[in-house]
C-alpha positions as CSV (number, residue, x, y, z in Angstrom):
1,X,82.1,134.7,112.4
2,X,79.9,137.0,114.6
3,X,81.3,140.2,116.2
4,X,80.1,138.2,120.0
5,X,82.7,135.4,118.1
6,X,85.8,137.4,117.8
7,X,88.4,138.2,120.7
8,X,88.2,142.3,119.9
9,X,91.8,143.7,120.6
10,X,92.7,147.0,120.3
11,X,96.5,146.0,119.0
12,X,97.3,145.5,115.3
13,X,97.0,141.2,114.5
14,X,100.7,139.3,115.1
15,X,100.1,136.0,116.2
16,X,97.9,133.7,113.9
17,X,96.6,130.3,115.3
18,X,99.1,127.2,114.2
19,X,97.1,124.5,113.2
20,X,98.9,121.4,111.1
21,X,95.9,121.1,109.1
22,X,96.2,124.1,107.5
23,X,99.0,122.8,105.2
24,X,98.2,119.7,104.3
25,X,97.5,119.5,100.5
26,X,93.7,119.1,99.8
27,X,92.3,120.7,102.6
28,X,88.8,121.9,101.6
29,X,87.4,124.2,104.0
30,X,87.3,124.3,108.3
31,X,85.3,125.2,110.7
32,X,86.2,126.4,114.4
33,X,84.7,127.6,117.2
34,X,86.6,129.6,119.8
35,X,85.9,130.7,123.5
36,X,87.7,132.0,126.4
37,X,87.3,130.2,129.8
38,X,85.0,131.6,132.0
39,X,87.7,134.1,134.3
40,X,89.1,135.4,130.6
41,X,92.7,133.5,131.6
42,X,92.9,130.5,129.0
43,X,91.2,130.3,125.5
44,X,89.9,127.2,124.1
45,X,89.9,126.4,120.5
46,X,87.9,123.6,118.3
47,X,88.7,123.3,114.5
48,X,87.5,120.6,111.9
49,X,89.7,120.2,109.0
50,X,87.5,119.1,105.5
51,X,90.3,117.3,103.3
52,X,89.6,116.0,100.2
53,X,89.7,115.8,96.2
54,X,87.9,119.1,94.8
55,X,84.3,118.8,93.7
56,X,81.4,120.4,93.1
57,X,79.5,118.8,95.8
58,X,80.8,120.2,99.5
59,X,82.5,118.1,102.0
60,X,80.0,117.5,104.6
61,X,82.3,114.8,106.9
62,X,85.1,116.1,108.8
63,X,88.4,114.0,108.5
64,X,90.5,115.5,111.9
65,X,89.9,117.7,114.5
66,X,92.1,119.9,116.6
67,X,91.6,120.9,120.4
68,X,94.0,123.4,122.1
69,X,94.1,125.9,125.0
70,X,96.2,128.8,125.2
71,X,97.3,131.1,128.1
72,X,96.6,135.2,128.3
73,X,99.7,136.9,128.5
74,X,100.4,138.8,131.5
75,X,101.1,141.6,130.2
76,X,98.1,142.6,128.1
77,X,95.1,141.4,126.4
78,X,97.1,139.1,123.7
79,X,97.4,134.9,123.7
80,X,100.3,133.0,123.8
81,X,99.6,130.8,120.3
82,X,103.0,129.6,120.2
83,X,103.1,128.1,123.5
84,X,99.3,126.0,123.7
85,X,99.0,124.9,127.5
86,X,97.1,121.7,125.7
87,X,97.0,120.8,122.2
88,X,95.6,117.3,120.7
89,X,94.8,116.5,117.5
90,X,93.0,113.4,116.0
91,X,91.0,112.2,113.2
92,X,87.9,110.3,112.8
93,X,85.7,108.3,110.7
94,X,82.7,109.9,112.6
95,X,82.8,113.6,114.5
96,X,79.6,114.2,114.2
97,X,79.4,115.2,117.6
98,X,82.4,117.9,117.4
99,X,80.4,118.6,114.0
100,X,77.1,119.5,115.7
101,X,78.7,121.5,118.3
102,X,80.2,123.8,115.9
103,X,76.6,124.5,113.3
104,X,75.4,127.5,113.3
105,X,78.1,129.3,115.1
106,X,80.9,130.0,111.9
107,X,78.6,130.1,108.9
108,X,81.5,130.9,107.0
109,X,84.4,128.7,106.1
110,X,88.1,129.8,106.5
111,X,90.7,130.3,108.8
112,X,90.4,132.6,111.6
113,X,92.9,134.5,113.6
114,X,92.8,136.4,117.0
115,X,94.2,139.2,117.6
116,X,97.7,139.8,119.4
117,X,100.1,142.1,121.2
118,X,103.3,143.0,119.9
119,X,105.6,139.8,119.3
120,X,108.3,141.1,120.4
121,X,106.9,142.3,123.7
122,X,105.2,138.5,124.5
123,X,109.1,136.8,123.1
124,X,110.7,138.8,126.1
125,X,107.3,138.4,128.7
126,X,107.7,134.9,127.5
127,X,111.4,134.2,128.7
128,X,111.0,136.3,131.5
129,X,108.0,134.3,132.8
130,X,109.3,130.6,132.2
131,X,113.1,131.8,133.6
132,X,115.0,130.7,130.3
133,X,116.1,134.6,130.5
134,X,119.8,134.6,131.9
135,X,120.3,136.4,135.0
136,X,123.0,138.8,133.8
137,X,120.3,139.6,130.9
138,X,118.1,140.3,133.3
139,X,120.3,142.6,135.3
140,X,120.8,144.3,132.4
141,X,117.3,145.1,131.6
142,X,116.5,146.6,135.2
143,X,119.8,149.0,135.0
144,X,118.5,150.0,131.3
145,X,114.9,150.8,133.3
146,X,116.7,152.3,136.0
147,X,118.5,154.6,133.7
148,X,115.3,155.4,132.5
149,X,114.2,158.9,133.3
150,X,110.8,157.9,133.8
151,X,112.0,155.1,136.4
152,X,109.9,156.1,138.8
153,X,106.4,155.3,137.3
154,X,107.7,152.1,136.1
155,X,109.1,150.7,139.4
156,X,105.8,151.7,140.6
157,X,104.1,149.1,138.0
158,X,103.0,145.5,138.3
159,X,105.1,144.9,135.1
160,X,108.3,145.3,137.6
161,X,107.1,143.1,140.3
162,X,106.8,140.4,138.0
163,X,110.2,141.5,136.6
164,X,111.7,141.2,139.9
165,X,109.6,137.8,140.9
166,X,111.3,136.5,137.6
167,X,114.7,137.4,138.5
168,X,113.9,135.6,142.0
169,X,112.6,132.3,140.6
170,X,116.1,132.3,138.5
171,X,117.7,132.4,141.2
172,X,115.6,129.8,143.1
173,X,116.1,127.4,139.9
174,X,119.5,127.4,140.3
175,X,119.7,127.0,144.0
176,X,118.0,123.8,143.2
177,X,120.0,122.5,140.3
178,X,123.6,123.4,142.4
179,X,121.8,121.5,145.5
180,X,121.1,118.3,143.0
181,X,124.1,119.1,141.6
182,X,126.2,118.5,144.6
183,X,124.2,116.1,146.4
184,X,124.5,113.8,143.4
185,X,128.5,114.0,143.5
186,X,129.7,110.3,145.3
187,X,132.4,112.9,147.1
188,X,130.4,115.4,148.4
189,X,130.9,116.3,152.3
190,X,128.1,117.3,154.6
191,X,130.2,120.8,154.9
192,X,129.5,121.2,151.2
193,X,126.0,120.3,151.4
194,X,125.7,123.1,154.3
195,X,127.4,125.4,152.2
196,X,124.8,125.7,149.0
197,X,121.9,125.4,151.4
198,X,122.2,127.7,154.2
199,X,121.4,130.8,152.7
200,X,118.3,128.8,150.4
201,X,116.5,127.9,153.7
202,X,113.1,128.7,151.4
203,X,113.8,125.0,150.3
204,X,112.0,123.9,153.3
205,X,108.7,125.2,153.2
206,X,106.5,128.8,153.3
207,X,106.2,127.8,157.1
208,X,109.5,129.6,158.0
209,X,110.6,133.6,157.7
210,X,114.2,133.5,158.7
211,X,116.9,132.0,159.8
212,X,118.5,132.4,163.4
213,X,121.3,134.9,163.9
214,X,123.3,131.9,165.8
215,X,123.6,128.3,165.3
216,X,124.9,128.1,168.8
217,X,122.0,128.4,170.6
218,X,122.9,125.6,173.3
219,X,126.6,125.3,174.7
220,X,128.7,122.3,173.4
221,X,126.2,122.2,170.0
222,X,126.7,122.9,166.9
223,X,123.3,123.1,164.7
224,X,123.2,123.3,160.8
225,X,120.5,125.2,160.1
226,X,118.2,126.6,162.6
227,X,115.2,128.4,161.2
228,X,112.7,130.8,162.4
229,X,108.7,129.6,162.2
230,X,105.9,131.8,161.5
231,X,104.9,131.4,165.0
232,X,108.9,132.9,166.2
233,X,109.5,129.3,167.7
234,X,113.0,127.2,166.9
235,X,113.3,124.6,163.9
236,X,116.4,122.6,163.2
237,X,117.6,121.6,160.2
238,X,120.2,119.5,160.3
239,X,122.2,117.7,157.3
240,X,124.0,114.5,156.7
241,X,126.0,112.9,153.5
242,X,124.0,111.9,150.8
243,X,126.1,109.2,149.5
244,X,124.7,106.7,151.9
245,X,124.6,103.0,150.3
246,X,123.2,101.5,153.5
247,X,120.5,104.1,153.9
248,X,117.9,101.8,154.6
249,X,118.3,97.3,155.3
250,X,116.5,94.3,156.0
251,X,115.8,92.5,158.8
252,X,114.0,89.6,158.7
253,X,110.8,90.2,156.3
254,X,111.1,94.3,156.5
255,X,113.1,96.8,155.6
256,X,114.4,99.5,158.2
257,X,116.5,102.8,158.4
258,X,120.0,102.0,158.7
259,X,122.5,102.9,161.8
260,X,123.0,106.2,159.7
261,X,119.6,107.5,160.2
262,X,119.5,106.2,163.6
263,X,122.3,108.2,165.0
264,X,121.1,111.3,162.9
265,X,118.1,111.3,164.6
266,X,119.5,110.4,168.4
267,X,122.0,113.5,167.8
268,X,118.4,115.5,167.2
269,X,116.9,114.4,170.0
270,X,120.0,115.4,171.7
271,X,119.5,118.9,170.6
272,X,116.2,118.9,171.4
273,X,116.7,118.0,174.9
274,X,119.1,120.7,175.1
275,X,117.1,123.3,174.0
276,X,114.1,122.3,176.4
277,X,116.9,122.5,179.2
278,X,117.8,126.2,178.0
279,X,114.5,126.8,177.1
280,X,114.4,130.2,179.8
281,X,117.6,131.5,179.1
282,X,117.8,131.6,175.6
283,X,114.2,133.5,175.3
284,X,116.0,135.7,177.6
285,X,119.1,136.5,175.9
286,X,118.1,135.7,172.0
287,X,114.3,136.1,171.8
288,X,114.0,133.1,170.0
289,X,111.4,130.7,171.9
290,X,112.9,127.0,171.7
291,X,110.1,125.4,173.7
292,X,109.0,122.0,172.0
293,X,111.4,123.1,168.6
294,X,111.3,120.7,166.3
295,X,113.7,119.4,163.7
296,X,114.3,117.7,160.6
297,X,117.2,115.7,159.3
298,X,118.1,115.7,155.0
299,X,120.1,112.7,154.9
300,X,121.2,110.3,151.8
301,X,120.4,109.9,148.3
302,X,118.5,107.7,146.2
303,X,120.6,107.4,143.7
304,X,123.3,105.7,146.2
305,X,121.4,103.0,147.1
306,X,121.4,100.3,144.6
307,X,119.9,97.3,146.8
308,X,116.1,98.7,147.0
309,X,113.6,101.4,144.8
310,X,113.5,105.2,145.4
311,X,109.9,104.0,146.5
312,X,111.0,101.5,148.8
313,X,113.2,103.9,150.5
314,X,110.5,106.2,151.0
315,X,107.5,104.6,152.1
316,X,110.2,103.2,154.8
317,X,111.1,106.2,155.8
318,X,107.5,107.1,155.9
319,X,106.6,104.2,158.6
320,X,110.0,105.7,160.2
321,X,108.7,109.2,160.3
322,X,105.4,108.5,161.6
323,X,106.6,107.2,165.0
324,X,108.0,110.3,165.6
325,X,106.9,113.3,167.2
326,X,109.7,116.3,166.6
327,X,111.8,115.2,164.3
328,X,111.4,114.1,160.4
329,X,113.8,112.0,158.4
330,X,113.8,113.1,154.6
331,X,116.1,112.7,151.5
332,X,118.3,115.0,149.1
333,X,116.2,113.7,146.4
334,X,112.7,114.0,148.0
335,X,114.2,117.9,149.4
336,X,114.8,118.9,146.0
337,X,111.6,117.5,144.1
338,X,109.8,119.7,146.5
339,X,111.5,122.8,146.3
340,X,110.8,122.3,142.6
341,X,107.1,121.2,143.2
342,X,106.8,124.6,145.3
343,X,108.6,126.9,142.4
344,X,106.4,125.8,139.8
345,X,103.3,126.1,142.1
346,X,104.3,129.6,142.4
347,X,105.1,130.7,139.1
């Protein structure tokens, strides 16, 4: 291996690359070639495995192959080797290809290893960054670095930033699992619905920064969740049982919403109409600019309705949704599979 080979770390070597291979009885010799991607963030790995009965005569033709990528860790220079963000392994009765790629670049045979921080260090960066970490452990380590008498340079790190971003995305993870949690229960009220998701309002998209101080904005209405939009204008959210068994029917050769959705979305339109009738008085008094607000209404479950496919249901309520101007119609289900799309986009 060349020194322009090697991934040069000034920490002592941890973490040695796992390759099956390696223990397989009659292994004769490997060759590897490794490089890291092109912004230093992943590193990609190539290693042909030589097994066969000892001789005197080399093994020229590879019998497997290995191919993984492995992610930096975000705290210093090291890999994660025990977490490979691909891995695939095969053999072959002809890699010549693989084989040609790799001459000339490890003129020596063996096995290699890169170099690593401390493994103790990337176990705790590890379960901090994928959230297995339990929040009260995590509560405990800030009030250990708190106590610290050096606090102040480390709160002033990006390693507490990340700290903190973890302890948020725990937090967001289990917003989500409570939400599925009781939107999957066949007894769950539209109160109790309200109650795990009006403080999670992030659920519905980076479009909105707050919440509105009252839900009363027009007299005689109620609203579930108004939200704030980037742009200060109105949003409504508002939310209905999930346990819906008639969420969507036939009639004739289609399928339509059922009367359930149709009277959610006549009591939006209701609100709507309001607000446009307030519209002056309650920039006045609030400063919260309900002109042309829009709303969307989280109603029934998938997993309630027995008679037609999650993908039935959807594309229906996709036709539904697209002859309407202000107001969407979604599910519980297709709610929480975003929120979950949009946490692991983040982390």
């Amino acid at each position: 291996m060349t020194p322009d080979d090697q991934i040069k770390q000034p920490t002592p070597l941890n973490y040695k690359v796992k390759t099956d291979g390696f223990n397989k009885p009659g292994l004769l010799k490997t060759e590897s070639i490794t490089r890291p991607s092109p912004d230093g963030s992943k590193l990609h790995q190539v290693i042909l495995f030589y097994h066969g009965e000892e001789a005197t005569e080399p093994k020229d033709t590879p019998t497997s192959v290995k191919v993984a990528t492995y992610m930096r860790s975000k705290f210093d220079r090291s890999w994660y080797f025990d977490h490979a963000l691909q891995c695939w392994n095969g053999s072959f009765s002809d890699i010549s290809l693989l084989q040609d790629v790799l001459n000339d670049k490890f003129p020596d045979n063996g096995r290699y290893q890169l170099l690593s921080g401390d493994p103790s260090v990337d176990s705790l960066a590890q379960k901090i960054i994928t959230g297995k970490m339990s929040l009260e452990s995590t509560e405990q380590l800030i009030q250990a670095l708190a106590d610290n008498p050096d606090a102040n340079e480390i709160f002033k790190s990006n390693a507490s930033q990340l700290l903190a971003n973890s302890v948020n995305q725990h937090r967001q993870k289990q917003a989500i699992d409570n939400l599925e949690i009781v939107a999957k229960e066949p007894t769950s009220t539209e109160s109790g619905l309200q109650k795990v998701l009006e403080k999670q309002w992030w659920m519905f998209g980076g479009r909105y920064i707050d919440t509105a101080n009252r839900r009363s904005l027009v007299v005689l209405d109620q609203m579930d969740i108004p939200l704030i939009r980037s742009d200060g204008s109105l949003h409504i959210v508002e939310l209905k049982q999930a346990n819906i068994p008639k969420l969507i029917v036939k009639h004739r050769n289609h399928l339509i919403v059922g009367d359930d959705i149709n009277q959610a979305v006549s009591q939006a339109m209701n609100y709507l109409v309001g607000l446009d009738e307030q519209r002056a008085q309650i920039l006045a008094d609030l400063k919260v600019d309900v002109r042309r607000a829009s709303a969307t209404i989280v109603v029934g479950h998938t997993d309630f309705v027995t008679d037609y496919t999650p993908e039935e249901i959807h594309e229906t309520l996709r036709t539904y949704n697209s002859h309407l101007s202000r107001i969407e119609v979604i599910t519980y289900d297709e709610l929480i599979s975003g929120a979950r799309r949009s946490l692991e986009f983040s982390e």
